[in-house]
C-alpha positions as a Markdown table, in Angstrom:
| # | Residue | x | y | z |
|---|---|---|---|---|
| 1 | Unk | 66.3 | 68.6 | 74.0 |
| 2 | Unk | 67.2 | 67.3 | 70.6 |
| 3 | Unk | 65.4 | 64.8 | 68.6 |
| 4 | Unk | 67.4 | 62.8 | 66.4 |
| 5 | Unk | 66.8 | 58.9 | 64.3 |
| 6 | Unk | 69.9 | 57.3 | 63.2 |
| 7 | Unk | 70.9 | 54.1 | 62.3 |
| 8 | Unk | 73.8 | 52.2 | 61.8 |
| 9 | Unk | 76.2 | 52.5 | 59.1 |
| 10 | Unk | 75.9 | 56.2 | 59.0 |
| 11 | Unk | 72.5 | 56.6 | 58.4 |
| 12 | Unk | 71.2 | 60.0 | 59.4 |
| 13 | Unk | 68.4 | 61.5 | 60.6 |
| 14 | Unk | 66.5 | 64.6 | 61.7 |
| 15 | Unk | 67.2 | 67.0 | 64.5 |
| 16 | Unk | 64.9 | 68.8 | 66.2 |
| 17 | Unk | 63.7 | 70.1 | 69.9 |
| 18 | Unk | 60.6 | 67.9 | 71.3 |
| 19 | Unk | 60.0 | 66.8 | 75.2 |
| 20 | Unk | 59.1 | 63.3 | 75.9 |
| 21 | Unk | 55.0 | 62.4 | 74.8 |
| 22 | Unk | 53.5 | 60.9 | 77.9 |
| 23 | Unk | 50.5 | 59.1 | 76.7 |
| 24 | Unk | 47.3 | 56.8 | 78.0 |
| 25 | Unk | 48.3 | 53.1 | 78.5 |
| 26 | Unk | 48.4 | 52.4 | 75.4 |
| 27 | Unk | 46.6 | 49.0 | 73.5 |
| 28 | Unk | 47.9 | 45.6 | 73.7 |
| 29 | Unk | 46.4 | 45.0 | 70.4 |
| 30 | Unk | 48.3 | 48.0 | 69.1 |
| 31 | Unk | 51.8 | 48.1 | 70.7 |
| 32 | Unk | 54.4 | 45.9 | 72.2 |
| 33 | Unk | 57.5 | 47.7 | 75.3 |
| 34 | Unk | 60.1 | 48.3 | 73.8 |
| 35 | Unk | 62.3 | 46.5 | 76.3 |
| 36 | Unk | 60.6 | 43.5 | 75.6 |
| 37 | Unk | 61.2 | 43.8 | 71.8 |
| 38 | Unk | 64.9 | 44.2 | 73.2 |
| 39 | Unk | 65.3 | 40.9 | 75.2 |
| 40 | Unk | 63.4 | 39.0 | 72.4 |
| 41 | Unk | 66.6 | 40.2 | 70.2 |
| 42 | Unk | 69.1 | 40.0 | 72.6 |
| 43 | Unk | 69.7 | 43.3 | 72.4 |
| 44 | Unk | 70.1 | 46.6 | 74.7 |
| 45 | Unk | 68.8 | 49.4 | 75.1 |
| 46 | Unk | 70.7 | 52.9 | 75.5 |
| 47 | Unk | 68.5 | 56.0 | 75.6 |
| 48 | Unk | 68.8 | 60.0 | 76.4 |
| 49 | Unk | 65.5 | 60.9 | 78.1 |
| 50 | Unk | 65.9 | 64.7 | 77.7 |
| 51 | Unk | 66.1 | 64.0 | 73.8 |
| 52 | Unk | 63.3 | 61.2 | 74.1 |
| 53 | Unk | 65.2 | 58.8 | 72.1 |
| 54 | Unk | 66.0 | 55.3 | 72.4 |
| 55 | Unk | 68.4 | 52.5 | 70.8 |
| 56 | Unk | 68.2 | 48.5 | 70.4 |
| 57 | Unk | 71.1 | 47.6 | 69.4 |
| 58 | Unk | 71.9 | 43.8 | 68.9 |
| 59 | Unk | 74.7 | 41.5 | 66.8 |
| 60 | Unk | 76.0 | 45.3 | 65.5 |
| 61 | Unk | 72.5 | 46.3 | 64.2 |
| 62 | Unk | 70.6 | 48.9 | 65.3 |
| 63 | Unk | 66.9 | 50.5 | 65.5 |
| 64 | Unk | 65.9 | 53.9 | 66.9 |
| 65 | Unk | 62.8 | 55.6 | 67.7 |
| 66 | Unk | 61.8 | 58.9 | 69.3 |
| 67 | Unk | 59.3 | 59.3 | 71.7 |
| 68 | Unk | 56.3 | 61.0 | 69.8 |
| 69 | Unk | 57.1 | 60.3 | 66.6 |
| 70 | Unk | 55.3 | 57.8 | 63.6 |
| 71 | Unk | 59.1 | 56.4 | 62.5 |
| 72 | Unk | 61.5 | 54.3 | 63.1 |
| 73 | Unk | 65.3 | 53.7 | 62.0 |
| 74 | Unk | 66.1 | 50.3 | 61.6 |
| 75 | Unk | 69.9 | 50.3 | 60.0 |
| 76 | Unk | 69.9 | 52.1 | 57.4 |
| 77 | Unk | 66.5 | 52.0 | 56.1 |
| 78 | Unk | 63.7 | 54.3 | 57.3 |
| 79 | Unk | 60.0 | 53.7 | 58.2 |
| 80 | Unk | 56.9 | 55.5 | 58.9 |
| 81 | Unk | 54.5 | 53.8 | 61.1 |
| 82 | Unk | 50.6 | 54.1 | 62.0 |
| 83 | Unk | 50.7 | 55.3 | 65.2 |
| 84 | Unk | 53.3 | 57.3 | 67.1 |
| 85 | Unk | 55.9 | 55.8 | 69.6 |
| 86 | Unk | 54.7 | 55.9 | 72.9 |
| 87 | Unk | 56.1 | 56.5 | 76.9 |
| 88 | Unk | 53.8 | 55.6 | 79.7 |
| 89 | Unk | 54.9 | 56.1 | 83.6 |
| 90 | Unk | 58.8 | 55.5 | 82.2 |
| 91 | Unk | 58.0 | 52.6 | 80.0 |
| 92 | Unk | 58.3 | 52.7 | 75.9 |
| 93 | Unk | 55.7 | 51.0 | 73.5 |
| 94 | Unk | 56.0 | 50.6 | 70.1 |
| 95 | Unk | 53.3 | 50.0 | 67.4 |
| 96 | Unk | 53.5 | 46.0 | 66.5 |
| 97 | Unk | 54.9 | 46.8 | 63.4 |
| 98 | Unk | 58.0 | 47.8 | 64.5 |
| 99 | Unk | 58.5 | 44.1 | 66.0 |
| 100 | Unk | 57.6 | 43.1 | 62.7 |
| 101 | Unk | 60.5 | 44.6 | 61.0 |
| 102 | Unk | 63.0 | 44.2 | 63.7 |
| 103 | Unk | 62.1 | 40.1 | 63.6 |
| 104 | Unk | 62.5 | 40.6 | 59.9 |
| 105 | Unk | 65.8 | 42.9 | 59.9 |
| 106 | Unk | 67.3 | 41.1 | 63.1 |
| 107 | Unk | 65.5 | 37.6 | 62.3 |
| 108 | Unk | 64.6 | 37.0 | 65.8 |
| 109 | Unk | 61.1 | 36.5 | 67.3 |
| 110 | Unk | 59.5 | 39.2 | 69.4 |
| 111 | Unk | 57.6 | 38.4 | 72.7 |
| 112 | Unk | 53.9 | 39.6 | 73.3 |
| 113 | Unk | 54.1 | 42.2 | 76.3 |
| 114 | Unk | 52.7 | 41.9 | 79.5 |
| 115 | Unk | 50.4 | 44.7 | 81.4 |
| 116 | Unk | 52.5 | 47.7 | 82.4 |
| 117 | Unk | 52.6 | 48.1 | 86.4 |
| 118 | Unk | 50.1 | 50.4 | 88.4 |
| 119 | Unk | 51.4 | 53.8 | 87.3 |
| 120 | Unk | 52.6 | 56.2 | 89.9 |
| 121 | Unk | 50.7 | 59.5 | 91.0 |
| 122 | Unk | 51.3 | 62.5 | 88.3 |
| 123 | Unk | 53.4 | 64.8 | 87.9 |
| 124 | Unk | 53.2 | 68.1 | 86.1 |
| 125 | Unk | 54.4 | 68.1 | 83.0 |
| 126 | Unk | 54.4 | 72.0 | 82.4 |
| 127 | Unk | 57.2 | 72.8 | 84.4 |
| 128 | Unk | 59.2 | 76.2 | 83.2 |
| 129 | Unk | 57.2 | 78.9 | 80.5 |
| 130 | Unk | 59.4 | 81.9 | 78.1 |
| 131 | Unk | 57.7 | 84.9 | 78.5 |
| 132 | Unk | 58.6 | 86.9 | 75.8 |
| 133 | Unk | 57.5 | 90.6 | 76.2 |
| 134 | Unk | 57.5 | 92.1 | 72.5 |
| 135 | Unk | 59.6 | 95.0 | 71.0 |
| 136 | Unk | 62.0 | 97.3 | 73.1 |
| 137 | Unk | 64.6 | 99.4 | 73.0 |
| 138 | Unk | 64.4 | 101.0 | 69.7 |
| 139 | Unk | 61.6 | 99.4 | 68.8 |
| 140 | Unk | 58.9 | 100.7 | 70.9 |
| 141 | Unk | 56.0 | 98.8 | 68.9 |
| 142 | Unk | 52.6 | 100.8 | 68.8 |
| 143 | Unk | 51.4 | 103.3 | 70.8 |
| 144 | Unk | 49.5 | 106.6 | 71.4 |
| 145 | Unk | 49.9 | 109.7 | 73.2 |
| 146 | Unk | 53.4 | 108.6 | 74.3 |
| 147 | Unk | 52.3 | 105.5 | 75.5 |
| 148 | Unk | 54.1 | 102.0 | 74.0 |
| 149 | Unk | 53.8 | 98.4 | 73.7 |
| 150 | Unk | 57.1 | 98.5 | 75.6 |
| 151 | Unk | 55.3 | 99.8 | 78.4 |
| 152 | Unk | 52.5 | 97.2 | 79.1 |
| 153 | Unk | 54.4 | 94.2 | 77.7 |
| 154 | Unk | 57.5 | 94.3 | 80.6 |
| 155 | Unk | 55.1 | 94.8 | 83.4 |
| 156 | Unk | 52.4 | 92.8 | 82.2 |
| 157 | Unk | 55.7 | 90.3 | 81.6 |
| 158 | Unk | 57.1 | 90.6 | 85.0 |
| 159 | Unk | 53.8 | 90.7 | 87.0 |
| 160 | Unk | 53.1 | 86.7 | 84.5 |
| 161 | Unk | 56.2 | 85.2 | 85.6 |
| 162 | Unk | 55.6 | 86.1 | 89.5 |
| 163 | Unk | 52.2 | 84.5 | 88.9 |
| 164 | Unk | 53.4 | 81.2 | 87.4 |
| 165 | Unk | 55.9 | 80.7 | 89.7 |
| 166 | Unk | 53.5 | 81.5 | 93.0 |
| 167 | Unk | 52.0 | 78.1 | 90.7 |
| 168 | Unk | 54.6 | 75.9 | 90.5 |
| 169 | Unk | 55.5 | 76.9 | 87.4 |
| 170 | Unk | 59.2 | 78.1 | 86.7 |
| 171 | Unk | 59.5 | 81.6 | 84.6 |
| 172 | Unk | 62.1 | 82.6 | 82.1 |
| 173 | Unk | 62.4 | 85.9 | 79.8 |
| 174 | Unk | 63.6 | 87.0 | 76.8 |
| 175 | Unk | 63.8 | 90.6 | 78.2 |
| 176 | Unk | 62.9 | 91.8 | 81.8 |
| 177 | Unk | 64.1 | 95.9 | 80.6 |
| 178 | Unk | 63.2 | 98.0 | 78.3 |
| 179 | Unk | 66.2 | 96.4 | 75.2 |
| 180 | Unk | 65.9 | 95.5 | 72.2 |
| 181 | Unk | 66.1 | 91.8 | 71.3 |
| 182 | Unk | 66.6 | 90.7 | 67.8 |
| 183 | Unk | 63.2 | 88.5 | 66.5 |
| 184 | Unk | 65.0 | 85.3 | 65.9 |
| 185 | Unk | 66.6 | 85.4 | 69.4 |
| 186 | Unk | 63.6 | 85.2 | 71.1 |
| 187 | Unk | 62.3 | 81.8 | 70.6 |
| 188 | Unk | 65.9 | 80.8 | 70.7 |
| 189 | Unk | 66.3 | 81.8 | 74.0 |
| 190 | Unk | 63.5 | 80.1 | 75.0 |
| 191 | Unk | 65.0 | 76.9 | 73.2 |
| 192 | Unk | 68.1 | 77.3 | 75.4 |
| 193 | Unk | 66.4 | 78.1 | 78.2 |
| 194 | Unk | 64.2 | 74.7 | 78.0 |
| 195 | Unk | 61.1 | 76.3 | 78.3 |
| 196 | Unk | 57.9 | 74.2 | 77.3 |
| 197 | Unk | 56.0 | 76.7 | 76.5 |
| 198 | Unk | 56.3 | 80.0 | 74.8 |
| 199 | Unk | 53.9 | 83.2 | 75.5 |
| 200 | Unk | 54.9 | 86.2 | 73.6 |
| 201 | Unk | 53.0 | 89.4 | 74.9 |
| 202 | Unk | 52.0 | 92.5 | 72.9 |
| 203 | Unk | 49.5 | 95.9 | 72.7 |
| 204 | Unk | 47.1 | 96.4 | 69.4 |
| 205 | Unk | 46.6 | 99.7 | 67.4 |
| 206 | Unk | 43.9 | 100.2 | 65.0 |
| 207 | Unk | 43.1 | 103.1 | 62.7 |
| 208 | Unk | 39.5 | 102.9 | 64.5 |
| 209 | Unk | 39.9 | 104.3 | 67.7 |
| 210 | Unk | 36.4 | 102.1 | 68.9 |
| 211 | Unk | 38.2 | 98.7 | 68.6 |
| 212 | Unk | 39.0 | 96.5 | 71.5 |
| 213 | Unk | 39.6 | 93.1 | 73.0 |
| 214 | Unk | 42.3 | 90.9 | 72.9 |
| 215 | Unk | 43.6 | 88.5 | 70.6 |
| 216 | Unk | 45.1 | 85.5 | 70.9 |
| 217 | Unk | 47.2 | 84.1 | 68.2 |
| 218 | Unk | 48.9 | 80.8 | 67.4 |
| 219 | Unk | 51.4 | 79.5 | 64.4 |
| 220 | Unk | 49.7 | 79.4 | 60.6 |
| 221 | Unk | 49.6 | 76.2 | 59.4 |
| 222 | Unk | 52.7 | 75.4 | 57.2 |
| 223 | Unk | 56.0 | 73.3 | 57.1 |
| 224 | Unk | 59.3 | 73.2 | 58.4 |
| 225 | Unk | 61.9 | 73.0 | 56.6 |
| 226 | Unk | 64.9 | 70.8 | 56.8 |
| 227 | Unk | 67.5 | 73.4 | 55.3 |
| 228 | Unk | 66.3 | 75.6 | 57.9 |
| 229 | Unk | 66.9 | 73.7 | 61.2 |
| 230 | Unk | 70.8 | 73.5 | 61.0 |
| 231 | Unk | 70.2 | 77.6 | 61.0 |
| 232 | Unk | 67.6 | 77.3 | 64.1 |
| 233 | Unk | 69.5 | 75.2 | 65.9 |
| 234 | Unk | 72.6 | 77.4 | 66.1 |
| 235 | Unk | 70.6 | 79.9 | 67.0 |
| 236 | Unk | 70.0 | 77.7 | 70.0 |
| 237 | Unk | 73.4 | 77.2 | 70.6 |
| 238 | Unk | 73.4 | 73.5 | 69.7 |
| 239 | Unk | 75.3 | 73.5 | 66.5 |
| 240 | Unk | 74.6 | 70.0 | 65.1 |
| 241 | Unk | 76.6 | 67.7 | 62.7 |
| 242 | Unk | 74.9 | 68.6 | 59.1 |
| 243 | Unk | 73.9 | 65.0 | 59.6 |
| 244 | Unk | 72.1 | 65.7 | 62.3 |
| 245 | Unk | 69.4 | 67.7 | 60.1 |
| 246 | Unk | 69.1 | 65.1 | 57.0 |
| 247 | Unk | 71.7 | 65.3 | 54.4 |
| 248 | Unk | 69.1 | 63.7 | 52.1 |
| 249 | Unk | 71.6 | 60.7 | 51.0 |
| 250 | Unk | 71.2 | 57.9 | 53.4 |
| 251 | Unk | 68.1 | 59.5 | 54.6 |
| 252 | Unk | 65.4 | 60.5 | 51.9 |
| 253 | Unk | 64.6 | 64.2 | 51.9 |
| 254 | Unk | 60.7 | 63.2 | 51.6 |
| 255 | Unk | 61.4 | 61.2 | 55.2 |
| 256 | Unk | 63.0 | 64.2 | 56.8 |
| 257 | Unk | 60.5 | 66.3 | 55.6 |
| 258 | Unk | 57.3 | 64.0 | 56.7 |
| 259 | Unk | 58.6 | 63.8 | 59.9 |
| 260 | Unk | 59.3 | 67.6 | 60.4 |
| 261 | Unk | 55.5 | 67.7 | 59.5 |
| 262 | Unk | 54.6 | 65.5 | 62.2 |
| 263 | Unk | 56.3 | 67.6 | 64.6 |
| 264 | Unk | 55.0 | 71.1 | 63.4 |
| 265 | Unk | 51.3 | 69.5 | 63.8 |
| 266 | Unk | 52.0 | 68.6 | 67.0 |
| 267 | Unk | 53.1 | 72.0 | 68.2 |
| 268 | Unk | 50.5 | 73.7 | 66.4 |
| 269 | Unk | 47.8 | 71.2 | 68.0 |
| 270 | Unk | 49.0 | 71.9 | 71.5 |
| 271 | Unk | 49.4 | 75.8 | 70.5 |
| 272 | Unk | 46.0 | 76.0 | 69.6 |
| 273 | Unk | 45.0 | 74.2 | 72.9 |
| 274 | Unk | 46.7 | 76.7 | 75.1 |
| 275 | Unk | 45.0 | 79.5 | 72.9 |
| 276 | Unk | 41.5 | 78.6 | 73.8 |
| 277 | Unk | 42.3 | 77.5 | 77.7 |
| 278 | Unk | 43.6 | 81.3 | 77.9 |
| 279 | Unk | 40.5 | 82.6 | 76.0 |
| 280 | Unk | 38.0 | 80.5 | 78.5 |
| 281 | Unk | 40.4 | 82.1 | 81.8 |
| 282 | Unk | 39.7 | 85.4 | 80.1 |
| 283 | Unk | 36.2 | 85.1 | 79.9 |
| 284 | Unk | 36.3 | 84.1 | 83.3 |
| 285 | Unk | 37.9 | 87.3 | 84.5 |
| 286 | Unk | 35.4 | 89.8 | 82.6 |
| 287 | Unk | 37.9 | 90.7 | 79.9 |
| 288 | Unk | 36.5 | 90.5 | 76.8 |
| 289 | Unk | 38.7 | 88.5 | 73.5 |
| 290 | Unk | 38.1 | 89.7 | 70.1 |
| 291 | Unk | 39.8 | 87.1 | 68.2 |
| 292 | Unk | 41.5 | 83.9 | 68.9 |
| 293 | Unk | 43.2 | 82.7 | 65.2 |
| 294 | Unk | 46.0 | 81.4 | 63.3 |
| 295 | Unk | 48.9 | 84.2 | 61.5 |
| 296 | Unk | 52.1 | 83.5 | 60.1 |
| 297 | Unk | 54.5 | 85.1 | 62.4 |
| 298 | Unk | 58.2 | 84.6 | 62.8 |
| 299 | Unk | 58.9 | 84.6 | 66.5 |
| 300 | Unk | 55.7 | 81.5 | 66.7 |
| 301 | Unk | 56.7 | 79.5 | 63.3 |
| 302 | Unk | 60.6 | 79.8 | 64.9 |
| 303 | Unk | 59.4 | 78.7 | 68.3 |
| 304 | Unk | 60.5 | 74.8 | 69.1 |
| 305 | Unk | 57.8 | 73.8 | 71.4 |
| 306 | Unk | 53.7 | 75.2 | 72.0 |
| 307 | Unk | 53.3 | 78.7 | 72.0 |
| 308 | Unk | 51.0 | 81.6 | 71.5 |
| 309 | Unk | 51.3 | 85.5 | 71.1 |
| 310 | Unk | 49.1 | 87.7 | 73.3 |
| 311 | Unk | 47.6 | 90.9 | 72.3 |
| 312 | Unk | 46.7 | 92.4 | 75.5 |
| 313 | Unk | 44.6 | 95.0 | 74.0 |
| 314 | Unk | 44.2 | 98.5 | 71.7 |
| 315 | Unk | 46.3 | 101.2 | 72.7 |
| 316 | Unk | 44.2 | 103.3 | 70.5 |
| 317 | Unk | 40.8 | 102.9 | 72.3 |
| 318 | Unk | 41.0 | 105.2 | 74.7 |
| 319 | Unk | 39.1 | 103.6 | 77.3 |
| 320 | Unk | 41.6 | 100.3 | 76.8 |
| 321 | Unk | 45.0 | 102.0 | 77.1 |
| 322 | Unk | 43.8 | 104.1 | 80.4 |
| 323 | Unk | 43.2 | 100.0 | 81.9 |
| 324 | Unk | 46.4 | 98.8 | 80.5 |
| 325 | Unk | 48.2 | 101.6 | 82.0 |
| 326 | Unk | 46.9 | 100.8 | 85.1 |
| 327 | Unk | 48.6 | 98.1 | 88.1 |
| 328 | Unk | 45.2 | 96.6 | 88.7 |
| 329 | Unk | 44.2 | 96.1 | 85.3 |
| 330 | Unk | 47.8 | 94.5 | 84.2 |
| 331 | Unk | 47.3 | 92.2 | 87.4 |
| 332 | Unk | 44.5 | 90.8 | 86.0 |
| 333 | Unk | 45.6 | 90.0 | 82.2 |
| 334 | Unk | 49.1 | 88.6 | 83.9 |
| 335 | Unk | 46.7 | 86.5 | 86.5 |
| 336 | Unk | 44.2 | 85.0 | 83.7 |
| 337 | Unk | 47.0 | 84.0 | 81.6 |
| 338 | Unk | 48.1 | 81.7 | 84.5 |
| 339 | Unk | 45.3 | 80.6 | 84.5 |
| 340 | Unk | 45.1 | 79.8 | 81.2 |
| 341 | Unk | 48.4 | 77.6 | 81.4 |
| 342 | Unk | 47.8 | 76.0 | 84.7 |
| 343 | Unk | 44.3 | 75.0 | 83.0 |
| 344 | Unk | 46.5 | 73.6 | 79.2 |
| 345 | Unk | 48.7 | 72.3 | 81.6 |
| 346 | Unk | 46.2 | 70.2 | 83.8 |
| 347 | Unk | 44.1 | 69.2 | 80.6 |
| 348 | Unk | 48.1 | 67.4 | 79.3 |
| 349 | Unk | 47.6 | 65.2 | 82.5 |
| 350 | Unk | 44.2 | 64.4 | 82.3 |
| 351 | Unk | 44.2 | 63.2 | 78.5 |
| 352 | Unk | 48.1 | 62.5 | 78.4 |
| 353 | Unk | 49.6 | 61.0 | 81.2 |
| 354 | Unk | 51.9 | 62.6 | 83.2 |
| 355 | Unk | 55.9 | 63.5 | 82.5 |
| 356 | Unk | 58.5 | 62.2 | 84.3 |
């Protein structure tokens, strides 16, 4: 699912993977439907709901938005705005001053909106998770007395997937044997695949045999960058226009970079959400997390939608690698992880709305 602004006249924009925001009602005092700012221009809108953008287009000028976002594209010229553009039960809203600049761009009034409809009853908006079980092949990632990360992480993996899915909740892998994938293709796949959420699993090693616990980690703070995405992308297998990514001349660098910002936080927000909903379903199961914390790693800063890496515990305690050796033990990590998601995934509805 691509994001992209463009205007008319050649103006480019910004590419980059982000699923439709479904939001509270929003404010009457803060935002005006899109449709209606349509019909007060005599325009039409065209839109492509898996990228979560949408077009006015009237007397050959147009204006685009992205679901999510705090900009707009009106021709050539592009604006950040207060508050992010908005989908509730199917409909768009805009902040007011996007009507502001289409009257003044268009130079036609806009309408005041009426109250949305009754919404319709939810719908999950979690719908398919990449479980990514770390190392393989010949990388066998830590280990101790003959015994790998490559041999929790595939079970562990395996044992996940059957769980989400006994939860509604479609599974997808970047590995189900024991091969090597390449880092970068991992969140790739998961790009490809759709996936809305990205769990990478792993086993610890420390050089003092009495630590333990899990960890859960999410993406370091930090930037995107808009000379990498055309790279990313292709890794995808979307191979977009250059213009797709910025080309920095009808489209500032500085705007392409603000908005890639927006995005990151947004990830990183919802990553560090689904980090502390699988902490709490830990603690609910007895198992005991050492750390939940931010660390700059690849296959999480690559990752184009919420994700976290799971440390299932220290292959050099002893006591921990006999447990996560064992079926019933690897039951339990794959079944509070579930829980964990089914819990992020039910807190989206609650405060967000619900995806269509």
């Amino acid at each position: 699912m691509l994001l992209a602004l463009a205007g008319s006249g050649g103006a480019t924009g910004l590419a980059r993977v982000v699923r439709t925001r479904p939001a509270r009602p929003p404010s009457s005092r803060r935002y005006t439907p899109l449709d209606e700012v349509a019909s007060s221009l005599g325009g039409s809108i065209s839109s492509d709901l898996d990228m979560g953008l949408y077009h006015v287009v009237s007397g050959g000028k147009r204006l685009s938005v992205a679901v999510g976002v705090r900009a707009v594209a009106i021709g050539s010229e592009f604006y950040r705005l207060s508050s992010p553009v908005l989908v509730h039960y199917g409909r768009v809203y805009v902040p007011h001053e996007v009507a502001t600049r289409a009257k003044k761009s268009f130079g036609t009034a806009v309408v005041k909106p009426p109250t949305p409809a009754t919404p319709p009853k939810s719908v999950r908006y979690i719908r398919r998770v990449c479980i990514d079980p770390g190392h393989g092949g010949r990388d066998p990632g830590a280990g101790r007395n003959g015994f790998t990360e490559q041999d929790v992480v595939v079970p562990v993996g395996r044992l996940l997937g059957a769980e989400l899915q006994r939860r509604g909740i479609e599974a997808m892998y970047t590995r189900t044997t024991n091969v090597f994938v390449p880092l970068d293709e991992r969140p790739a796949k998961a790009a490809r695949g759709g996936a809305d959420l990205f769990i990478s699993l792993h086993a610890n090693a420390s050089a003092n045999s009495g630590v333990s616990g899990i960890e859960i980690l999410y993406v370091q703070g930090s930037r995107y960058k808009t000379d990498d995405l055309a790279e990313t992308a292709n890794r995808a297998g979307r191979r977009p226009k250059a213009s797709d990514v910025g080309d920095g001349v009808s489209l500032a660098p500085a705007a392409n970079q603000a908005v890639l910002d927006m995005l990151f936080e947004e990830f990183r927000r919802e990553s560090i959400e689904l980090a502390e909903a699988i902490r709490l379903s830990f603690k609910g199961r007895g198992i005991t997390v050492r750390s939940v914390r931010e660390q700059n790693l690849a296959v999480l800063r690559d990752a184009e939608m919420p994700g976290v890496l799971v440390e299932l515990g220290f292959l050099t305690n002893s006591a921990e690698r006999r447990n996560l050796g064992s079926d019933w033990y690897q039951k339990k990590l794959a079944a509070a992880i579930a829980d964990g998601i089914v819990a992020f995934a039910k807190r989206l509805e609650q405060t967000r709305g619900n995806s269509k």
